[in-house]
ZAFITI-571099 format. One line per 10 residues: number of its first residue (from 1); their letters; for each residue x, y, z of N, C-alpha, C. Coordinates in steps of 0.02 Angstrom, whole numbers, always signed. Example, Ala and Ser with C-alpha at 12.3 -4.5 7.8 and 13.67 -1.06 7.14 Angstrom:
// ZAFITI-571099
1) as) +660/-284/+390/+615/-225/+390/+660/-165/+390 ~ +642/-112/+354/+684/-53/+357/+645/+2/+394
//
This chain:
// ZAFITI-571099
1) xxxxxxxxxx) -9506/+2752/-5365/-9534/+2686/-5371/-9552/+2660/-5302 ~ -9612/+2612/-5294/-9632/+2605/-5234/-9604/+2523/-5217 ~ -9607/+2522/-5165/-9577/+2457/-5131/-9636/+2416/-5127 ~ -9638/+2344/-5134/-9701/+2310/-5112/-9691/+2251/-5045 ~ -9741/+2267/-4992/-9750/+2221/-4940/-9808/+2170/-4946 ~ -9800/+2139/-4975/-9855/+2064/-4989/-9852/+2021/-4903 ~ -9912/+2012/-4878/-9921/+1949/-4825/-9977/+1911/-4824 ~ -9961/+1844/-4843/-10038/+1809/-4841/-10050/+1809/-4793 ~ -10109/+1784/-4785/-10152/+1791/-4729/-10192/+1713/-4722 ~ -10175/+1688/-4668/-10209/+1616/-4654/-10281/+1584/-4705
11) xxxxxxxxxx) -10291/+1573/-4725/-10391/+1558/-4772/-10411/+1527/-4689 ~ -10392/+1490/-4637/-10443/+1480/-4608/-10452/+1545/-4549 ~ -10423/+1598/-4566/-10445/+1640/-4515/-10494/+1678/-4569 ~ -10480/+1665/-4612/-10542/+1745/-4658/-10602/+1678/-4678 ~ -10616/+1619/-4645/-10666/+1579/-4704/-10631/+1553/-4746 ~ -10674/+1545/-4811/-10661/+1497/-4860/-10609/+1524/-4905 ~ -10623/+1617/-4907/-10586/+1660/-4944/-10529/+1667/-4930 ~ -10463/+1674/-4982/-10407/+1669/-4958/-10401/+1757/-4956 ~ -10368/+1790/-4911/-10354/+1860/-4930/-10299/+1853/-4924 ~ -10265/+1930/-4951/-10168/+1952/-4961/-10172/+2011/-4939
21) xxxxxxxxxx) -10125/+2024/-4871/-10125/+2098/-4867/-10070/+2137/-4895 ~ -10101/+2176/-4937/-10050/+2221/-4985/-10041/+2282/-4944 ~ -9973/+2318/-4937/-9953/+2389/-4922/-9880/+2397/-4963 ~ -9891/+2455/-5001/-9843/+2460/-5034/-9822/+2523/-5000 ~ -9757/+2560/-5008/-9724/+2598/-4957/-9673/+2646/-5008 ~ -9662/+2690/-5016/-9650/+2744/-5072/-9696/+2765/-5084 ~ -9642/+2818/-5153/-9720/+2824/-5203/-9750/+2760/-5222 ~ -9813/+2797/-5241/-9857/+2723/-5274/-9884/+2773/-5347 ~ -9872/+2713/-5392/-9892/+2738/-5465/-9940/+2708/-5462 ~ -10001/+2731/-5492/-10052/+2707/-5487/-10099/+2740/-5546
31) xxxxxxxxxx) -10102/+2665/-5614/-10127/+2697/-5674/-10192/+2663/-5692 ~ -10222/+2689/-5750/-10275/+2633/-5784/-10277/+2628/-5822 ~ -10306/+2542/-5859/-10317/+2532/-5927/-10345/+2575/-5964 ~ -10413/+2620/-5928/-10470/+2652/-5972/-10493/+2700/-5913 ~ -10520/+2723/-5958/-10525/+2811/-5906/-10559/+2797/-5844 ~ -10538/+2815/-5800/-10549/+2794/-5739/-10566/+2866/-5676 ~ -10591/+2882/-5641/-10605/+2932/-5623/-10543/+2946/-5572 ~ -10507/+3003/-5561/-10450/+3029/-5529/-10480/+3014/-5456 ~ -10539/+3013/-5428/-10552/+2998/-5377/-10528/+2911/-5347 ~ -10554/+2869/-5417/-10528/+2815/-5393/-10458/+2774/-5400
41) xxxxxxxxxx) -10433/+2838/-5434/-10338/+2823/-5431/-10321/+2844/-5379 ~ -10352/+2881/-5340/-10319/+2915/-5261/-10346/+2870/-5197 ~ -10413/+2844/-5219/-10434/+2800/-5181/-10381/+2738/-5147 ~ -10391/+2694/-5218/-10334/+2632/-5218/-10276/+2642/-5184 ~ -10239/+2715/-5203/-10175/+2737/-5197/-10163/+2740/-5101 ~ -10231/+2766/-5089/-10215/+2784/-5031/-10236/+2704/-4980 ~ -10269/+2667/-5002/-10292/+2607/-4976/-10215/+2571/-4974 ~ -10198/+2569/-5029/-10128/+2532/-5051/-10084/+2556/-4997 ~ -10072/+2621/-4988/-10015/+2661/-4943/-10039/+2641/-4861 ~ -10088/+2628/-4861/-10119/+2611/-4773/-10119/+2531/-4756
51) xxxxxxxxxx) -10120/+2507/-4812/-10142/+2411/-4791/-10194/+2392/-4823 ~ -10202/+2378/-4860/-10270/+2346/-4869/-10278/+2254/-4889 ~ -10327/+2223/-4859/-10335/+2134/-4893/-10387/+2139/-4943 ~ -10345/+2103/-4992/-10348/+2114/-5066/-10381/+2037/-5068 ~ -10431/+2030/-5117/-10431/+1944/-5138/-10381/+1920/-5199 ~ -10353/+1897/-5214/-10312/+1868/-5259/-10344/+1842/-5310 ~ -10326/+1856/-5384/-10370/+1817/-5426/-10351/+1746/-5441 ~ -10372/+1710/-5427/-10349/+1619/-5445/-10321/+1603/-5494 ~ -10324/+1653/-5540/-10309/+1629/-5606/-10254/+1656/-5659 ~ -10262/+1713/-5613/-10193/+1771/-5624/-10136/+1792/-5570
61) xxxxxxxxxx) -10073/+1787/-5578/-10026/+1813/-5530/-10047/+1884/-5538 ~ -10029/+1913/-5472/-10024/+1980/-5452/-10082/+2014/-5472 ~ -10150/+1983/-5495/-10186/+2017/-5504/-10244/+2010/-5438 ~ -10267/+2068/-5407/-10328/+2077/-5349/-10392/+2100/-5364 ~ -10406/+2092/-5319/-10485/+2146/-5285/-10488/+2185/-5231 ~ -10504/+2222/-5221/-10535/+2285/-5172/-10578/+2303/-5144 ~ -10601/+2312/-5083/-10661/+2349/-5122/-10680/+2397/-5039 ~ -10716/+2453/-5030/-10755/+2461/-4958/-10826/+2465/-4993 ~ -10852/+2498/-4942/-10919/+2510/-4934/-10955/+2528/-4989 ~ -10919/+2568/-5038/-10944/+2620/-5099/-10913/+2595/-5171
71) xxxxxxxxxx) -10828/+2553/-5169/-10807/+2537/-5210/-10777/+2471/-5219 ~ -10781/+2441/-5293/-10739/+2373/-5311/-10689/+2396/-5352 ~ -10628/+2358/-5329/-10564/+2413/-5422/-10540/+2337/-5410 ~ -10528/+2310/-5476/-10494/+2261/-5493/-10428/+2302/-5522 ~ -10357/+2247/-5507/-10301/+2277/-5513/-10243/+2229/-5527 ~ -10193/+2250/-5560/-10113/+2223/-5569/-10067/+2264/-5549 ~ -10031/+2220/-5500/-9951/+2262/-5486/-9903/+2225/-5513 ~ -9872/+2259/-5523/-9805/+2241/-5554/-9745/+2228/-5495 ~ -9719/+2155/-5533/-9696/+2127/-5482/-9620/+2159/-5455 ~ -9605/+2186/-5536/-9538/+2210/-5546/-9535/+2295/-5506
81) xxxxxxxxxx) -9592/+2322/-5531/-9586/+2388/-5520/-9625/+2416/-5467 ~ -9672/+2371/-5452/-9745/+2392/-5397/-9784/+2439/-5429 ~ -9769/+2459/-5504/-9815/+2495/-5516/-9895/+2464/-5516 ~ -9965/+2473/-5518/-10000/+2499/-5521/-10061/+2501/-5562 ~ -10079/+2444/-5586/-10140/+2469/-5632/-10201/+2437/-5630 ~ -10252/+2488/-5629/-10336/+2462/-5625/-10374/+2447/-5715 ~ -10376/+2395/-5693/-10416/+2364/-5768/-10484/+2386/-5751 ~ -10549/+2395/-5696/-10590/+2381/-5690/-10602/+2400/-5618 ~ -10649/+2455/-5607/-10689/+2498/-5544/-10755/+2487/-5570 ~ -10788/+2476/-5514/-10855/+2466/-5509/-10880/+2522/-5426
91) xxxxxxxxxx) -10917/+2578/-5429/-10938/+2598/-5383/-11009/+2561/-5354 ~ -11030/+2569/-5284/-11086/+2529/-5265/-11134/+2530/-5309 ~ -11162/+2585/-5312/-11229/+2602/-5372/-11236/+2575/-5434 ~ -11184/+2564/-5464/-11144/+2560/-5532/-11167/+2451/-5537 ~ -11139/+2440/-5474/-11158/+2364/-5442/-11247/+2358/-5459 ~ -11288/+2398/-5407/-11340/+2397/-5415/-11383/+2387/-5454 ~ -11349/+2445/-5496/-11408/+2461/-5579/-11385/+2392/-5598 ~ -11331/+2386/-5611/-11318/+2317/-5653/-11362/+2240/-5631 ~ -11365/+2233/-5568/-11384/+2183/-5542/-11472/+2185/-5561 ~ -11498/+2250/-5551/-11553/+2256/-5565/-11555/+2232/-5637
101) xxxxxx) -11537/+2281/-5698/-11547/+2256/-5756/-11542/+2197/-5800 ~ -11479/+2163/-5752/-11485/+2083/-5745/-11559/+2048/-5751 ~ -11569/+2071/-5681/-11659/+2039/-5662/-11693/+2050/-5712 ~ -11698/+2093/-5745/-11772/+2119/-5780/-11761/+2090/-5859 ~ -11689/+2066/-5874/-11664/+2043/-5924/-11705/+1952/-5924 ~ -11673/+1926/-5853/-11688/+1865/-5857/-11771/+1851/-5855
//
């Protein structure tokens, strides 16, 4: 079971956005609602194990966001266990098409 290190992080140093830097330290379990590609369970896993600032969802405890250059994974840890789970990955492209088909919709 993995340990969790939660630290907020000031909102007036990041802007308007509040970020949380998450590093969890053990193993890290790291599951998903719905099939999710093994690439982006190792991704998270390994973001999680290094540090990463997460946005916090406003509206949910313990639930975040993620994301670099290529990927978004929305996520819940468990407060009890630190386990682990992605409701929702979005890769860049995946962003794209969507945004496009948006447009052509409206």
């Amino acid at each position: 079971m993995g340990t969790l290190a939660v630290a907020e992080c000031n909102p007036s140093q990041m802007g308007t956005m509040t970020m949380t830097r998450i590093q969890l330290h053990g193993p890290i379990s790291v599951d998903a609602m719905a099939p999710t590609p093994r690439t982006v369970l190792d991704r998270l896993r390994e973001m999680l194990a290094a540090g990463v600032d997460a946005t916090p969802d406003a509206h949910r405890p313990n639930f975040y966001t993620v994301g670099d250059s290529n990927l978004k994974i929305y996520f819940y840890i468990s407060p009890v266990s630190a386990k682990v789970w992605i409701l929702e990955s979005q890769t860049a492209s995946a962003a794209a098409a969507s945004g496009q088909r948006q447009a052509r919709i409206a």
